[in-house]
C-alpha positions as CSV (number, residue, x, y, z in Angstrom):
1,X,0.0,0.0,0.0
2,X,1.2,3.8,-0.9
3,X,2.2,5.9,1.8
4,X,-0.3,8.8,2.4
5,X,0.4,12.3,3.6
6,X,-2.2,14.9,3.7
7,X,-1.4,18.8,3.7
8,X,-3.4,22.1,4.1
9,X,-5.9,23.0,1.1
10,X,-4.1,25.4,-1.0
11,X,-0.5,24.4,-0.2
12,X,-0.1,23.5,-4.3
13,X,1.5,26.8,-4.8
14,X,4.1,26.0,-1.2
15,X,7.8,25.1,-3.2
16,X,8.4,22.4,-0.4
17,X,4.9,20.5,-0.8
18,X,5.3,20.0,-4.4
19,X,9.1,19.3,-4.0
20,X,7.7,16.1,-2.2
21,X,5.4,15.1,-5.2
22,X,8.5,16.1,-7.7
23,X,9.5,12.9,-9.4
24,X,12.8,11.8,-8.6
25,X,15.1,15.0,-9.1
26,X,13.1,16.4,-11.5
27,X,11.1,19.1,-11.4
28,X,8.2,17.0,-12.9
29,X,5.0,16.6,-11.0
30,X,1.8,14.3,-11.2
31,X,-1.8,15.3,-10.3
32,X,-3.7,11.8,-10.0
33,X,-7.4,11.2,-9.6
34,X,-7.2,7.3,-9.8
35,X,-6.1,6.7,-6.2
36,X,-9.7,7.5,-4.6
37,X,-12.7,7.8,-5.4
38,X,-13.9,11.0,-5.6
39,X,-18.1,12.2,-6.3
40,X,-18.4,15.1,-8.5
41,X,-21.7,16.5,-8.8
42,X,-22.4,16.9,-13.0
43,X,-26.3,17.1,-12.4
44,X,-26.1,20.5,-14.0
45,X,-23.9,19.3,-17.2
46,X,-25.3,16.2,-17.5
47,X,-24.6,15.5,-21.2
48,X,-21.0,13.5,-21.3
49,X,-19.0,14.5,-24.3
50,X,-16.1,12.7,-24.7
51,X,-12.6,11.8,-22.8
52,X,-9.9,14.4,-23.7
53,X,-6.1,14.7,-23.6
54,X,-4.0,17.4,-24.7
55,X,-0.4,18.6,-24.9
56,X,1.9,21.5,-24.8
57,X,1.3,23.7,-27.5
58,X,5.0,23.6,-27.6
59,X,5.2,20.3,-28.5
60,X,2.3,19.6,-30.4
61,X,1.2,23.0,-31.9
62,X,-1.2,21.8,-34.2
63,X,-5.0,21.0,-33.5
64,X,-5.3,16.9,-33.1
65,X,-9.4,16.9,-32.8
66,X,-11.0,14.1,-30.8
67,X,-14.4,13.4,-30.6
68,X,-14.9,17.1,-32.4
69,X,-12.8,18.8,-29.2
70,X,-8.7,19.4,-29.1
71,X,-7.5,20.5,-25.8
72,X,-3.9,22.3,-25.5
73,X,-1.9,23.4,-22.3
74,X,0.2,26.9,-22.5
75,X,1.7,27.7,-18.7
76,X,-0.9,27.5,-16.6
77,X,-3.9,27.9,-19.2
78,X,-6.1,25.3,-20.7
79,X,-7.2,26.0,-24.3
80,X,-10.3,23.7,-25.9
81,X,-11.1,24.0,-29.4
82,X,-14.4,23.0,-31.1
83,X,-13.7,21.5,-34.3
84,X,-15.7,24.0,-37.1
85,X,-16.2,26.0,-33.9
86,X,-14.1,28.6,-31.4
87,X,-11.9,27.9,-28.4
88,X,-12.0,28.8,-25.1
89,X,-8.4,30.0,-23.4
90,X,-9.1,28.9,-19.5
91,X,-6.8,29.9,-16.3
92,X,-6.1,27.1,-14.4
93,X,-4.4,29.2,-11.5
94,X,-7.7,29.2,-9.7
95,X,-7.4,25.4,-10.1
96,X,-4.0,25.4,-9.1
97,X,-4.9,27.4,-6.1
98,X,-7.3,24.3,-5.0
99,X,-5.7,21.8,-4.8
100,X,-4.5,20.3,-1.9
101,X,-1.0,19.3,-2.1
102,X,-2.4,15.9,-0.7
103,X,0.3,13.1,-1.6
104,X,-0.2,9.1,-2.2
105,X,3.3,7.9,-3.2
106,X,5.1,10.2,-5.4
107,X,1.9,11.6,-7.1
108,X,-0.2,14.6,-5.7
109,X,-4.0,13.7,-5.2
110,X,-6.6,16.0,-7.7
111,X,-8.8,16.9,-5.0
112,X,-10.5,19.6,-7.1
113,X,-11.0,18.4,-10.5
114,X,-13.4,20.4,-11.9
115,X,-12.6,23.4,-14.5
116,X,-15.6,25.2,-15.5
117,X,-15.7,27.5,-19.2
118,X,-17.5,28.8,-21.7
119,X,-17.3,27.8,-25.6
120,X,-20.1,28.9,-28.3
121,X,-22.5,29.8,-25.9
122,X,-22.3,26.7,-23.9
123,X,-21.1,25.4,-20.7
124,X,-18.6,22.5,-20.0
125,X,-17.1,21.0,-16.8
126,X,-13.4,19.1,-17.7
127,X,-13.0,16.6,-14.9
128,X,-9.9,16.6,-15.0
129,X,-8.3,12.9,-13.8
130,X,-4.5,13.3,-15.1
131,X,-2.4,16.5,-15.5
132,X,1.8,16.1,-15.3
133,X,3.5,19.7,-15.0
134,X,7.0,21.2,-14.5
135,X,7.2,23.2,-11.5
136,X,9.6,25.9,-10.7
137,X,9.5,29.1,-8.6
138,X,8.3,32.0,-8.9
139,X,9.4,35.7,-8.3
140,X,7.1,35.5,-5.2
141,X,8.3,32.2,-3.7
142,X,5.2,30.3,-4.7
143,X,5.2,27.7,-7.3
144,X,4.6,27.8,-10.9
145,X,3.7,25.1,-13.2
146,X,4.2,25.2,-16.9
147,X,1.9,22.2,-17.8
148,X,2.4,19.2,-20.3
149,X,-0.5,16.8,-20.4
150,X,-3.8,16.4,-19.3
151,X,-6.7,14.3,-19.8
152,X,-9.8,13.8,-18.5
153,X,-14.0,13.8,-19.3
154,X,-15.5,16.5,-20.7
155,X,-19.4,17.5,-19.9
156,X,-21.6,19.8,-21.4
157,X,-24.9,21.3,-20.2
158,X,-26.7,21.2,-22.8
159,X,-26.1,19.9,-26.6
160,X,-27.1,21.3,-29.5
């Protein structure tokens, strides 16, 4: 069984709580879903999309559509495109800001995985269950993640 450690809510942005969840001597760190089970009320988006993963846009800067939605990371912003349609560039620092810095082995627990937007007129909720980031810090002492996947399961509240 994986050791468990559980820190303050908020304590994601601390340098010495994510240098626990860094891997190795990296500066590479995992937010994980899979290690509890976690209810997430989608009563009011209760139309399931699709599953999504994205990149960099460094790496990969073109548009690989999956079930009609692409879904790119640039710093700490999530951008979801709509194939034929618009994209939405999201702030994840709020989502950042939430998490808790909880640990099981040498992954940091999701313990807020919902990121909420807007995209031709319609609302979606990413649950997000993966998302691997560089970290560094900041000019203010507080960490600063740069991310590099994600993936997850994309709602919408109502489909067209």
């Amino acid at each position: 069984m994986l050791g468990q450690r559980t820190i303050a809510t908020g304590t994601a942005r601390d340098p010495a709580v994510i240098a626990k969840a860094a891997m190795g001597t990296s500066d590479i760190v995992m937010f994980m879903t899979e290690h509890r089970d976690q209810p997430v009320d989608v009563s009011a988006t209760p139309t399931y999309v699709a599953r999504v993963f994205g990149a960099t846009r460094r790496q990969f800067p073109d548009l690989d559509y999956k079930d009609g939605f692409a879904v790119q990371l640039d710093g700490e912003s999530l951008i979801v495109s709509r194939e034929g349609g618009g994209s939405a560039e999201i702030s994840l620092a709020e989502w950042f800001d939430r998490q808790s810095g909880e640990l099981v082995g040498d992954s940091a627990l999701i313990t807020w995985p919902q990121v909420e937007f807007e995209l031709d007129g319609l609302r979606y909720k990413l649950l997000v269950t993966l998302f691997m980031t560089s970290a560094s810090t900041g000019a203010d002492g507080k960490v600063v993640y740069d991310g590099e996947k994600v993936g997850g399961d994309l709602f919408v509240e109502s489909s067209n």
